[in-house]
N, C-alpha and C positions, 0 to 999 in steps of 0.2 A: 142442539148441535151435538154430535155424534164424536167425541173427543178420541176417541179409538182410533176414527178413521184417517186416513191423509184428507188435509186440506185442499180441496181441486176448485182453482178461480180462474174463468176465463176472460177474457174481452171478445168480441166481434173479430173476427177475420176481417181486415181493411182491402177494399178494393184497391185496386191497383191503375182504374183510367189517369189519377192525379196523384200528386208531389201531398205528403199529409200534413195537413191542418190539425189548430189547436183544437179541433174535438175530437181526431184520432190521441192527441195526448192526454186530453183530459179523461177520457175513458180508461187510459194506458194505463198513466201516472196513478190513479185511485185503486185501480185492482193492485198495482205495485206495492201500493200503504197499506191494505188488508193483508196482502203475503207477506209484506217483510214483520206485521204486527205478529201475524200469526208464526213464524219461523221463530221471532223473541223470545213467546211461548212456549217453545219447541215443538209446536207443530211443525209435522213434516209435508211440504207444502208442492202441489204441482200450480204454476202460476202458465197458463198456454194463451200465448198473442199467433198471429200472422196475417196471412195475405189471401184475399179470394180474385186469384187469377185469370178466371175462364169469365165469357160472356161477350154479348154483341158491342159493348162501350171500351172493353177492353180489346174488342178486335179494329173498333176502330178510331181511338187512341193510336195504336201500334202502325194502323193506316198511315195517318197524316204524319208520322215519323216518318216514314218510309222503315221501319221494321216487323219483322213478325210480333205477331203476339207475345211467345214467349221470351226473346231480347228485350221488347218489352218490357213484360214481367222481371227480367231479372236486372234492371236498370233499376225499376222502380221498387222492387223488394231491398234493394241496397239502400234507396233513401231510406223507407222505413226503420232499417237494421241502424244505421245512421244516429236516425232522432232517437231511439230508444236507446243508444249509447248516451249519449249527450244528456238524455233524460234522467241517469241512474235506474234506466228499467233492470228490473232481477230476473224476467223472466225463466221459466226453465229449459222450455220448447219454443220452438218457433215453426209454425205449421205452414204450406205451398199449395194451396189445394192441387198445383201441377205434380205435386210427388206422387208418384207412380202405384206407393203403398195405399197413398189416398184415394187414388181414382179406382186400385183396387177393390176396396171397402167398400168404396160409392156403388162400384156394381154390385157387390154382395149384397149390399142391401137394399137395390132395387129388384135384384132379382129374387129374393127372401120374398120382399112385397107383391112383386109378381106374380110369386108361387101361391101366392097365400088368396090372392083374390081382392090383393089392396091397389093394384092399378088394372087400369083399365084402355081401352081404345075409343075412341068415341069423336065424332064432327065434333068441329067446334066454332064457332062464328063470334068475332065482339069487335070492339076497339082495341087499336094496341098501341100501347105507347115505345117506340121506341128504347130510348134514353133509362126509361126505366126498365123495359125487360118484360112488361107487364099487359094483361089483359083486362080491359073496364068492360062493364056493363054500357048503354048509354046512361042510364039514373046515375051512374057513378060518377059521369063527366061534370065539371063545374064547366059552364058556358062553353060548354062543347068541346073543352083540353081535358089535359091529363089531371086528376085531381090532384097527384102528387108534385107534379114539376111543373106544371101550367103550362107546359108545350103541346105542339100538335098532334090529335092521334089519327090513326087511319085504320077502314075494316080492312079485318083478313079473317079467310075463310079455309081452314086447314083440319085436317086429321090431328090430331096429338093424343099422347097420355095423359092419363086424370090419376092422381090419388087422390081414393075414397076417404077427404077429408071430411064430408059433412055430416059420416054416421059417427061420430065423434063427439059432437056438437055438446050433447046434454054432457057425455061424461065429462066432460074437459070443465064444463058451468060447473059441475058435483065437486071436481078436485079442487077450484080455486077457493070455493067456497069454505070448504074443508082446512084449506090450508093456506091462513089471511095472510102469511107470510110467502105465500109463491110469485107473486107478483109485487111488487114494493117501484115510490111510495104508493100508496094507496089510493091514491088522485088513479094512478097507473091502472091497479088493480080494476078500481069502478069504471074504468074507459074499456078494458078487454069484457068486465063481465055485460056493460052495454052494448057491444058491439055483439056480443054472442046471443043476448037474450034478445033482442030488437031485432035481427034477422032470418033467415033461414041461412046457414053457414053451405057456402057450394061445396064442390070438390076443386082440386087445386092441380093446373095443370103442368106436370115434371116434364116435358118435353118442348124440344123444337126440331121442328124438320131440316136437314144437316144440309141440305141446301138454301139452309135462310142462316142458321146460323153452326158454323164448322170447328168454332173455338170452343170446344166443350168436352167431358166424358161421355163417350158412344153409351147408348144403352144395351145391357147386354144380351136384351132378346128382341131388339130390330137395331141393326147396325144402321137404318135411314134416320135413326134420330140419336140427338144428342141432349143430355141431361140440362134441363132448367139450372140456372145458377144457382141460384136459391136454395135447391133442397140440394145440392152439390156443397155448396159453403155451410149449411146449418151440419153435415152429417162430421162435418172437420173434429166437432167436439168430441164426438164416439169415436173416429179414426186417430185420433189422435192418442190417446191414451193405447190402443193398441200396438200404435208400431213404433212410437215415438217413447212411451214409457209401458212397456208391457207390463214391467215389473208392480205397475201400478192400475192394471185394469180394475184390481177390485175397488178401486178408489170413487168407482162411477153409485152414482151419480154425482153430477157436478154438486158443489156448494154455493156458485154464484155465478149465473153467466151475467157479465157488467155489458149494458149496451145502451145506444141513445135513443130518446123516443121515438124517433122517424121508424126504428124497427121495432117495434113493442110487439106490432099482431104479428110479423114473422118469425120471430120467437115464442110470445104467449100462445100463438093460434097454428100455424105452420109444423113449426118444431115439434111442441107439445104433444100433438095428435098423432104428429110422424112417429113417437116413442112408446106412445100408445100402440100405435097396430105393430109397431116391431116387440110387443110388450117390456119394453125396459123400463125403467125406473126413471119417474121426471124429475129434473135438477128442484134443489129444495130449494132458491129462488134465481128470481129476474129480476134484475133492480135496471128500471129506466129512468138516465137522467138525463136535464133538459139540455138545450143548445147556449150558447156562446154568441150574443150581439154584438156590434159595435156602435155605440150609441144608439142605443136602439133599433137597431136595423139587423136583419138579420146578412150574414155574411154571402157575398159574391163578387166573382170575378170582375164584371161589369162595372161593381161601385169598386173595386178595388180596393176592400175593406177587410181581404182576407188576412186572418194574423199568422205569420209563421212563426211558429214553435221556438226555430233556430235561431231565428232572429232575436226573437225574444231572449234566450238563455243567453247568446251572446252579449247582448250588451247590459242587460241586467243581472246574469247568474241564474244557474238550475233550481238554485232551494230558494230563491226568491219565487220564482214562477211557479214551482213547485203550489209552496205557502197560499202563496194571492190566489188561486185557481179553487183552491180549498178552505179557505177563509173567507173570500170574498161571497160566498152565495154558499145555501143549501146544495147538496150534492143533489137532488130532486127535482130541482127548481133550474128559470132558464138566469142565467148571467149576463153581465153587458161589462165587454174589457174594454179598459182605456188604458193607457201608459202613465195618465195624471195618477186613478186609480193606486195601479201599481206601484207607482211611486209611493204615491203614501203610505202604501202598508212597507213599504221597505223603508219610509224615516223614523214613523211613529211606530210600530211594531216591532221591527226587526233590529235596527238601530236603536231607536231610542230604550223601548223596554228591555229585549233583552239584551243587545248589546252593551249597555251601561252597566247592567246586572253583570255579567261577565268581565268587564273589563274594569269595572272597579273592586270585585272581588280579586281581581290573578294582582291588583295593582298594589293592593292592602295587602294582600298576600304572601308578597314579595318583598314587602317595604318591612313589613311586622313580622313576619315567622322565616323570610327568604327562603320563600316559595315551599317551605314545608307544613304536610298538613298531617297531623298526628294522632292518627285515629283514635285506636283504643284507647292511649293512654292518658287522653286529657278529658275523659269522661268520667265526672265525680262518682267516688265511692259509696260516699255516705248518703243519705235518703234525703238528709235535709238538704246539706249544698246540694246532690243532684236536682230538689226542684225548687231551691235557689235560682243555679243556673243553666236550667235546661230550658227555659223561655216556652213555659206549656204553653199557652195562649199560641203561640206559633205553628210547634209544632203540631197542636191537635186540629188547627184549620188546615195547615199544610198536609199534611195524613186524608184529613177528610176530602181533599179536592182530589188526592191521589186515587184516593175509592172511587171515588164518581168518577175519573179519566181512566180508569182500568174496567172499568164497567163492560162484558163483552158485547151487551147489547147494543148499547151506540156503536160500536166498532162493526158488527154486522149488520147493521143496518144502516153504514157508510153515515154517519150522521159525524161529521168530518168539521164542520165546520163549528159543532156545539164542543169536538173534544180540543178543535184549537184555543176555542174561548176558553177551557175551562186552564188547560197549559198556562194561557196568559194570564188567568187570575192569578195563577200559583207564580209565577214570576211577579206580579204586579206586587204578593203578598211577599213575596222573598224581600223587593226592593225597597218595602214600607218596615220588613223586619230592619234591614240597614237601616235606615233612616230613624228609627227610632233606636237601637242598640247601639247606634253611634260608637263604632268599632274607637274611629280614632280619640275617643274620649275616653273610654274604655282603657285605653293604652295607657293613661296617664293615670285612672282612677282606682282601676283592677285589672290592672296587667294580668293576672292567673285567670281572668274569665274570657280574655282575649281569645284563647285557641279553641276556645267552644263556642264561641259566637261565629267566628272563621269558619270551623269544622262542621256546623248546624248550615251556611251558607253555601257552602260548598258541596254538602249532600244532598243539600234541594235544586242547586243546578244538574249535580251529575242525575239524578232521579228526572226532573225536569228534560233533559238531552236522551236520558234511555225511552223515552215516548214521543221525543220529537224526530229520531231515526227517522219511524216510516216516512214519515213526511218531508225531514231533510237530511236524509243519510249525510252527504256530504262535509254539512256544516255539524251535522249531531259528532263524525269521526273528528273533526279537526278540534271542535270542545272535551270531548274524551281525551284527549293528547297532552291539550292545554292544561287538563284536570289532576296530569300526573296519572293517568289509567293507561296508558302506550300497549301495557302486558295483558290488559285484559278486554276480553270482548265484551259489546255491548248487547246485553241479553235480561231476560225476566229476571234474573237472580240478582241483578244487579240494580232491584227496587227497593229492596232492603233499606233501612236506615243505618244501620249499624251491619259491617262487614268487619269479614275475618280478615281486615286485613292491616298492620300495623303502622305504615306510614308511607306518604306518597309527597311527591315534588311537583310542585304546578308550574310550568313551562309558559312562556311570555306568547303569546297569537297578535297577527295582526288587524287589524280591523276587520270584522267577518263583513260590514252591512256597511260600508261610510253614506253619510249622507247624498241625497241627491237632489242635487234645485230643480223644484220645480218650474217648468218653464210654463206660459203661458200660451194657449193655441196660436196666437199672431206670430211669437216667435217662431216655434215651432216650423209655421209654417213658411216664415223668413228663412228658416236653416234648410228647410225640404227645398226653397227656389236655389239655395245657393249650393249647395249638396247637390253636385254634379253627379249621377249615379257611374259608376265605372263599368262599363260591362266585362266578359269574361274575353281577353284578346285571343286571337289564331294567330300562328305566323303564316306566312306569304305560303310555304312549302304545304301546310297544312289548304290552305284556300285550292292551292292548286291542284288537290284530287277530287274539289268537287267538276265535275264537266257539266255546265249549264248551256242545251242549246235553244235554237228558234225550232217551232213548233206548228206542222201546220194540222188543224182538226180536220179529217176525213170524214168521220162520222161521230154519230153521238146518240148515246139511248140510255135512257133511265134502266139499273139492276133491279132485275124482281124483285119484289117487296121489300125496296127500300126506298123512301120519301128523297132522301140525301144524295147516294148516290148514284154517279152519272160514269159508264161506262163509256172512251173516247178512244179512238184509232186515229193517230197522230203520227204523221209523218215527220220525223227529225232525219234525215236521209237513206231510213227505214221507216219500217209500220212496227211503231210501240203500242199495245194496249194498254192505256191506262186508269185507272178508277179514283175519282173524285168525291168528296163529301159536298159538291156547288148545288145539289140539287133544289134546295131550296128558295137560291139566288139568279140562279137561271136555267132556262129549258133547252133541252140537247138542241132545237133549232138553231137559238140563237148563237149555239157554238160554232158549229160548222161554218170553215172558212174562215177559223182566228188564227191569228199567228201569237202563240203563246212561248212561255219559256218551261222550259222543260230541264228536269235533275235527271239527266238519263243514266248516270253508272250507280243508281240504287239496287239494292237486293230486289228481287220480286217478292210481291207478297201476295196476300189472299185476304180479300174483304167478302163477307157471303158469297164464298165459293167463287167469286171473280179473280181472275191474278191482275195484279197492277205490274205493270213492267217500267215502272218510274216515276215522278211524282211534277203534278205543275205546282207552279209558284204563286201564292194567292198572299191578300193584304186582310187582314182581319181590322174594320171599322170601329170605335167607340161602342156604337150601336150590333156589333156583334155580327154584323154582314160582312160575307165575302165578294172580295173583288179580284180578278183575276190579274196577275199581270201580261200586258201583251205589248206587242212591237207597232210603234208607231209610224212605219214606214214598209217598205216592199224588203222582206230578207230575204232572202233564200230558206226553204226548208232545211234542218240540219245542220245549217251556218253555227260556229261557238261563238261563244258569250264573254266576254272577258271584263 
């Protein structure tokens, strides 16, 4: 590692279709530990999150609102900005791929690659998954779906742009090989270099025709298409540094782009090659880690199993979730969160080890020296009492654990959960040091070795709290306070044993971690039946700007190349056009001739170039199907709804 350089960590740019989940934090939160370790250091650090805005699921997300895409986006960039408050994210930047500076860039360098002879025009014919964005082969299909999402795909037969990803192919196989640390863990690394050597790698197609999809940056030499999400969001990392920290362009190449497995090849394969033919410098690694179960299962809407983040913090605390997320599982490896889980590591870990360590040290503290702790001066002169009583046997394991928890290589190769263990040996070892030095015996037996026993205790918590920052800034500041440190920051220099500094007063804290019963699933889920949920109320005033009328369907036809939706001309005492996601649930026939309900004072919007002039009212089933709602008697067209 290149200690000269500024420190550059990324995370993925997080789509914007949904509200984020505990794997947008857990990717968050981890790049957050590296930056704040490395700032300790005094590495000067650019840490860049954001949001990838553009695309067909974010146009239609923005649909079934009834909003544009961009109100959209900026609803949902607010939750983001949100959790990562709540989180204690540090980030530096916070990237839009709708920023203007971005979409600039975007063109720069498709049209660089343009010039150069790195895209191309060409037919194109396959299966396309919607949802994903994406084009399969048929081999690619598992049981005739998407291999990724297991929905349905359909042919489409279009012109597009290609980048010349596949003359790529060897040298990309040559760099990984070269350089075993580019891809991590290593599980990761043998899954990219399989995939490259076991195939013939195609070219990768950057475009879509701006009548299929409108929510995008234009490309800059045919205005009929607009740029693939994909290499639109991967190029955020180079844009970013340009207009968001100029000052820090030489900082490129990145140091770690952090992402989860699902995009390993759009980063290892995609990205990679794209930096190749623009010849920059490929980031010195990609660390993909796995997903987040819930009991085994992997998370969705349907089982309703999804964990939210906020939730979480709120009723348990940030540096608990923090902790358990990175404790609980290898950072490389997949997880399975429970609240039982979590619970435990907040009595037995957090509470029990080192909260006791804590609160009986400020408690003796207080009681013995009242609350003063007296650095230099109660460190023996002479060589024989100093190792009388300086408790070698302590401090030489306590020292040695510090080596191995400062170690940079576990820190760079996020191995998070072996440097919490090691924290907790050294606490474990602090608490076995009390236990046997038996301070309060000590007061009666050698009063004079009292303030060295206190003062050796107290510099292995504050040491202990300067490495548990990244992880739990929160609670690492509130034990610095407690410590009598208030005046100083918590930083590298402050892993010393021995400071310049003469005397401090340790301040009383209230319980960081209290205990928490564990309950048993039955209960649990006795408290979920009785736990009325409260939804979020409107007042009357507020109800009364929606205008809901009857609706009668005139026509109805399915929008080019889309499975979904269904374009409707509905009479509410005019002709609205309006565009639906039913198409899967029902065929334009059977519409024609309903009397539906209709939100007619909606903005208009734009779904693949169709404008919706209002939105009907549909019932979404267990089972994920929609129903419409309609009038069960003769209304009048345009009649209101009250």
């Amino acid at each position: 590692m290149n200690q000269n350089k500024g420190f550059y960590i990324t995370t993925p740019i997080y789509y914007v279709n949904d509200i984020p989940h505990i794997g947008h934090a857990y990717t968050t939160i981890a790049a957050d530990i590296l930056a704040r370790y490395m700032r300790l250091k005094g590495r000067k650090v650019f840490f860049l999150t954001g949001t990838d805005e553009h695309g067909q699921k974010v146009e239609r997300a923005a649909l079934q609102k009834g909003k544009t895409p961009k109100e959209h986006a900026d609803i949902m960039v607010e939750n983001f900005k949100t959790l990562w408050k709540g989180l204690n994210i540090s980030n530096d930047a916070f990237i839009r791929t709708t920023d203007e500076e971005h979409k600039r860039i975007v063109q720069e360098i498709l049209q660089r690659l343009y010039d150069k002879g790195e895209i191309v025009k060409r037919k194109y014919s396959g299966m396309y998954c919607t949802p994903c964005e994406r084009f399969w082969t048929e081999k690619d299909l598992v049981e005739g779906k998407c291999p990724d999402c297991g929905r349905d795909v359909e042919f489409i037969e279009e012109e597009n742009y290609f980048f010349l990803m596949s003359k790529y192919q060897q040298a990309l196989i040559e760099h990984i090989e070269k350089n075993p640390s580019y891809i991590l863990p290593e599980t990761r690394k043998n899954e990219v270099l399989g995939f490259l050597k076991n195939r013939t790698l195609g070219d990768l197609c950057i475009s879509r025709p701006k009548h299929r999809l409108e929510w995008g940056i234009i490309l800059p030499f045919d205005e009929n298409y607009t740029t693939y999400v994909w290499f639109d969001a991967l190029v955020n990392y180079y844009s970013a540094l340009k207009y968001l920290a100029p000052e820090n362009v030489e900082w490129w190449p990145p140091d770690h782009h952090l992402i989860g497995k699902d995009i390993l090849t759009t980063h290892a394969v995609y990205w990679s090659t794209m930096l190749m033919a623009l010849e920059l410098p490929l980031p010195r690694n990609i660390f993909a880690h796995g997903w987040w179960t819930v009991k085994g299962k992997k998370m969705s809407k349907s089982l309703g199993n999804v964990v939210n983040p906020s939730e979480v913090i709120k009723k348990y605390g940030v540096d608990a979730f923090r902790y358990f997320l990175f404790r609980e599982v290898s950072f490389g490896l997949d997880g399975d969160f429970s609240e039982e889980a979590l619970i435990r590591r907040i009595n037995n870990d957090l509470a029990n080890d080192f909260g006791n360590l804590l609160n009986r040290f400020l408690v003796m503290n207080e009681k013995y020296m009242k609350g003063a702790v007296k650095i230099n001066s109660i460190i023996p002169r002479s060589e024989a009492t100093r190792n009388l009583y300086s408790d070698n046997e302590f401090l030489s394991s306590f020292k040695s654990l510090i080596e191995e928890i400062n170690n940079e290589i576990l820190w760079d190769e996020f191995k998070f959960n072996i440097i919490l263990e090691k924290i907790w040996q050294a606490i474990s070892l602090t608490n076995n040091y009390i236990a046997k030095t038996e301070p309060w015996k000590v007061l009666k037996e050698e009063p004079e070795r009292l303030p060295l026993i206190l003062f050796n205790i107290w510099n292995a918590i504050r040491i202990i709290t300067v490495f548990l920052y990244p992880f739990m800034p929160e609670t690492a500041n509130k034990i610095w306070y407690a410590l009598g440190l208030r005046d100083y920051i918590i930083d590298y220099k402050m892993l010393k044993w021995e400071l310049d500094i003469k005397e401090v007063k340790t301040e009383k804290i209230e319980q960081l971690f209290p205990k928490i019963e564990i309950k048993t699933e039955e209960q649990m889920k006795v408290e979920k039946r009785e736990e009325a949920k409260v939804e979020d109320l409107i007042s009357i005033e507020d109800f009364m700007k929606i205008k809901l009328k009857v609706g009668k369907v005139l026509q109805a036809e399915r929008v080019k190349g889309s499975k979904k939706l269904i374009k409707l001309i509905v009479d509410i005492g005019e002709e609205r056009q309006i565009v639906a996601g039913i198409g899967e649930q029902y065929s334009p026939e059977e519409l024609i001739g309903r009397s539906i309900v209709v939100l007619s004072n909606l903005k208009p919007a734009k779904l693949m170039g169709v404008e919706s002039q209002g939105m009907l009212l549909a019932a979404t089933g267990e089972d994920g199907k929609i129903s419409i709602l309609t009038i069960d008697r003769e209304v009048n067209a345009g009649a209101g709804i009250k």
